[in-house]
C-alpha positions as CSV (number, residue, x, y, z in Angstrom):
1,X,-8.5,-19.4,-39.7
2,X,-6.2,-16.4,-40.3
3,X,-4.8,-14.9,-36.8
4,X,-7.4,-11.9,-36.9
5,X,-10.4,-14.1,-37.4
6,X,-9.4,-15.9,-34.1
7,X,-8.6,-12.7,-31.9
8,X,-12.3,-11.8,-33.1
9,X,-13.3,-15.3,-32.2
10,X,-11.6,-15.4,-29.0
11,X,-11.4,-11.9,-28.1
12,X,-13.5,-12.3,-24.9
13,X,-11.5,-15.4,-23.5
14,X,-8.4,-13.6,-24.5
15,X,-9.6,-9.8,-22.8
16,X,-10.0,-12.4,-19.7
17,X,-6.9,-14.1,-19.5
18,X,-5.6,-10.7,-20.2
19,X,-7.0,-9.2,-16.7
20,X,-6.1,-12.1,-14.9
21,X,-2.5,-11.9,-15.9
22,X,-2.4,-8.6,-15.0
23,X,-4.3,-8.6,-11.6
24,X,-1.7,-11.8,-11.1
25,X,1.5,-9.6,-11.8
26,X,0.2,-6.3,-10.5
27,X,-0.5,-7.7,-6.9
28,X,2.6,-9.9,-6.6
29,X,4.9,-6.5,-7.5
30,X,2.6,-4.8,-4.8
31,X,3.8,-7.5,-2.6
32,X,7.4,-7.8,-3.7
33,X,7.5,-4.6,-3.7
34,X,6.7,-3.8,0.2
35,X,8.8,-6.7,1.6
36,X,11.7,-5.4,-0.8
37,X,11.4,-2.2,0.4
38,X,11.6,-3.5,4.0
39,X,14.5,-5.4,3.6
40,X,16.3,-2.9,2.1
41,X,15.6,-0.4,5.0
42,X,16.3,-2.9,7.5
43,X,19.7,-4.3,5.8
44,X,20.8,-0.9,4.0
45,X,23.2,0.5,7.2
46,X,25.1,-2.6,7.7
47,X,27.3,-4.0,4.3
48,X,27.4,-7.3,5.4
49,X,23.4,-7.4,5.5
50,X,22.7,-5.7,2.5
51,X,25.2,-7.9,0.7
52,X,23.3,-11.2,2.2
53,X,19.7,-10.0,1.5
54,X,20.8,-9.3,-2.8
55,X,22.8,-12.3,-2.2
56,X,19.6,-14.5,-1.0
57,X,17.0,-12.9,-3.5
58,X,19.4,-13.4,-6.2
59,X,19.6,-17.1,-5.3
60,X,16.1,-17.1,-6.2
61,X,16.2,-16.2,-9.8
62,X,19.1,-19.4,-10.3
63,X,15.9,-21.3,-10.1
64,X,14.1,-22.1,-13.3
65,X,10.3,-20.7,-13.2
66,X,8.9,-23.9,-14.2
67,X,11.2,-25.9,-11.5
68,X,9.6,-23.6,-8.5
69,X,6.6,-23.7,-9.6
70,X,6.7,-27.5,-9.7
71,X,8.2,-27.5,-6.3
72,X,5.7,-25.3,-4.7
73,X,2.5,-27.3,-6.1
74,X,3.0,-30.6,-3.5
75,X,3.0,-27.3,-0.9
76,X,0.6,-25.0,-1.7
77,X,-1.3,-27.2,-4.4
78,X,-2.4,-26.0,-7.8
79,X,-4.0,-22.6,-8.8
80,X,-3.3,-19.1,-8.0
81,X,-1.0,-19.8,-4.3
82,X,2.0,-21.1,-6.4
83,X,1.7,-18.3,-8.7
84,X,1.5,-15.7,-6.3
85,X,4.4,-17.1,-4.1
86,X,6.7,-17.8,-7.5
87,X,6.1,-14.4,-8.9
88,X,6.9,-12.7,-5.5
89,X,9.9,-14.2,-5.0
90,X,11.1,-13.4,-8.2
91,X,10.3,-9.8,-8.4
92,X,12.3,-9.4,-4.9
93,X,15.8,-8.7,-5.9
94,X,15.6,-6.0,-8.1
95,X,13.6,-4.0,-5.8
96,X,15.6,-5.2,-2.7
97,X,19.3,-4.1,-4.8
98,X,17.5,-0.9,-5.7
99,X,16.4,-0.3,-2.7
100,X,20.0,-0.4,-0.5
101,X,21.7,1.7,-3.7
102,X,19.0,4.2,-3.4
103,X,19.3,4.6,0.3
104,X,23.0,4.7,0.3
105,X,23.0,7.0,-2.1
106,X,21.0,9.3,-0.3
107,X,23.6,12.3,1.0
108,X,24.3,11.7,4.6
109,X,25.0,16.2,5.1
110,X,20.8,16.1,4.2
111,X,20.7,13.2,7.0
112,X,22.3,14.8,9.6
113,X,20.3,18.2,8.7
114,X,16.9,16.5,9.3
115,X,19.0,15.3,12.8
116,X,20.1,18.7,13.7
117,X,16.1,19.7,13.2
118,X,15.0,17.8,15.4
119,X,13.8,14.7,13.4
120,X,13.1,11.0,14.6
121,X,15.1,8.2,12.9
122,X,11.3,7.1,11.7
123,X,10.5,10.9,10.6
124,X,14.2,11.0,9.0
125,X,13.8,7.5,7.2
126,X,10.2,8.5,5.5
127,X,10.3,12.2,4.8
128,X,14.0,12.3,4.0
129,X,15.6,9.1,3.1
130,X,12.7,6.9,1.8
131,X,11.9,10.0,-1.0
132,X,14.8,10.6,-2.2
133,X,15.9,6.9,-2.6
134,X,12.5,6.8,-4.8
135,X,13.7,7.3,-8.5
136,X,15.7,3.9,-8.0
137,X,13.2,1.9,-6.4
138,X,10.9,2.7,-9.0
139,X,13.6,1.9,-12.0
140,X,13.7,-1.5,-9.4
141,X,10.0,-2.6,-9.5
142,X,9.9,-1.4,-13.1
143,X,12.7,-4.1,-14.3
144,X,10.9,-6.6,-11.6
145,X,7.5,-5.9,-13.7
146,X,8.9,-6.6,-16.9
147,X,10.7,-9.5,-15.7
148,X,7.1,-11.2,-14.0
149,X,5.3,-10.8,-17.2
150,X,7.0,-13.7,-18.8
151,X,7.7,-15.7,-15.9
152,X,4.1,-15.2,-15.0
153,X,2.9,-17.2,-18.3
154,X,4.4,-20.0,-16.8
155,X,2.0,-20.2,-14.1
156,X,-0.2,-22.1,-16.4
157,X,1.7,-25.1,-15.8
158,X,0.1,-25.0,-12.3
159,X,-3.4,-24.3,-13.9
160,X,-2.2,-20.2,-12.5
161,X,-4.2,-17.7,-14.3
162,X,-3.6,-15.5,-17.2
163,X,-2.0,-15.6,-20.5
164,X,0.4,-18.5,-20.1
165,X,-3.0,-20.8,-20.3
166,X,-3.1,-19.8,-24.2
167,X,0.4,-20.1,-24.7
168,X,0.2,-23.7,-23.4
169,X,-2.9,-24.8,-25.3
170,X,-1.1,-23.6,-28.6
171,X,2.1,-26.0,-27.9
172,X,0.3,-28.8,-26.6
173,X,-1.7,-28.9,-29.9
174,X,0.8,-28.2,-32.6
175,X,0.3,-29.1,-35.9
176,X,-3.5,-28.2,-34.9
177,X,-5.2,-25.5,-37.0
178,X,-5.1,-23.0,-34.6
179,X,-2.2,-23.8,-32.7
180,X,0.2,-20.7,-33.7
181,X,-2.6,-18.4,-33.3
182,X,-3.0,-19.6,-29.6
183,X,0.8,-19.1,-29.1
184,X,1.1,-16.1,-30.8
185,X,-2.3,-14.2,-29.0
186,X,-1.1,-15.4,-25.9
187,X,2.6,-14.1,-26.6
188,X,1.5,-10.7,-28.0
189,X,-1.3,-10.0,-25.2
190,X,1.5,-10.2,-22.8
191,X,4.4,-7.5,-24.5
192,X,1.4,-5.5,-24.8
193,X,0.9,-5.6,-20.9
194,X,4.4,-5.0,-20.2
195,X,4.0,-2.0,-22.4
196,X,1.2,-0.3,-20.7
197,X,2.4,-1.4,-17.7
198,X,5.7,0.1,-18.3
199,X,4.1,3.2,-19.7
200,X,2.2,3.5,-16.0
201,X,5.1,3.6,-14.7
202,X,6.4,6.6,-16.3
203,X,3.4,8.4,-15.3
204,X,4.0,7.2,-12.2
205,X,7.4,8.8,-12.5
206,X,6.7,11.9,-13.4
207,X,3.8,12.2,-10.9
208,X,6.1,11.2,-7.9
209,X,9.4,12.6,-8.6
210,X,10.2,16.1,-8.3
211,X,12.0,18.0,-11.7
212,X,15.2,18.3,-9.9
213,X,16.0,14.9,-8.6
214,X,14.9,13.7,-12.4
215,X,17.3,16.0,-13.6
């Protein structure tokens, strides 16, 4: 069976596994994303902090994928927990590190204007500091992104959802018929995701970040 005959074959199973993966990375970067943020706000003023909260995230990714995942199933069991937790903890350090650069970067003479105004430290932090950091914390969950669409395919190890399952099937069954077309459909449906997911992003960008702090 040539490779087209079995994406018309499987297209439905594959359009499924498709979603799922993408529900499965979209939701943990939701997550990763707002504890990131967080932490970054909370550890930003204070070097020491900030240094220990990139330091402990990065400590995360010296873990192989497979190894955590493995770890978390006597925990959490099989299924979609270890997924989500894996994935979440993974996509943490690029947002955290993007997060404490984009909020030290922010100039302190337009901190201390929103001060002199009259501004809260809460009204300061999310109308002046929080926007202005945005550009990098979006480059942050952007790398984080492409970095969970490949670690997310080895959710299927812990019967996790989306396109992993494919990929699997194909190796277990090598030397099978259809073997390299599982491998391959799986491997292709996910660059295609972190394309258009990517490509949201962008929008994203240019919806959310004026012309001048672009520039």
């Amino acid at each position: 069976m040539s490779f087209w005959d079995y994406l018309a074959n499987r297209h439905q199973q594959l359009l499924t596994d498709a979603f799922q993966h993408a529900s499965a990375v979209f939701q943990c970067m939701v997550i990763a994303t707002v504890v990131g943020v967080a932490v970054g706000v909370l550890t930003y003023r204070s070097e020491w902090a900030g240094n220990l909260a990139v330091t402990s995230t990065a400590t995360v990714l010296t873990i192989p994928s497979l190894a955590l995942i493995g770890l978390l199933i006597p925990l959490v069991g099989l299924g979609v927990a270890p997924t989500v937790i894996a994935l979440t903890l993974y996509g943490l350090l690029p947002v955290v590190r993007n997060a404490i650069v984009g909020l030290r970067g922010v100039d302190p003479a337009l901190v201390d204007a929103a001060k002199g105004i009259g501004m809260s430290r809460a009204a300061r932090l999310f109308r002046v500091e929080l926007p202005l950091a945005w550009p990098p914390i979006l480059t942050g969950v952007r790398v984080a992104t492409q970095m969970l669409m490949g670690i997310a395919a080895v959710a299927a190890y812990a019967s996790g959802p989306g396109l992993g399952n494919e990929i699997f099937r194909g190796i277990a069954s090598l030397g099978s018929a259809n073997a390299i077309n599982q491998v391959l459909a799986g491997t292709l449906g996910i660059v295609v995701l972190a394309l258009l997911f990517d490509a949201a992003y962008v929008l994203i960008g240019r919806l959310t970040i004026p012309r001048g702090i672009r520039v």
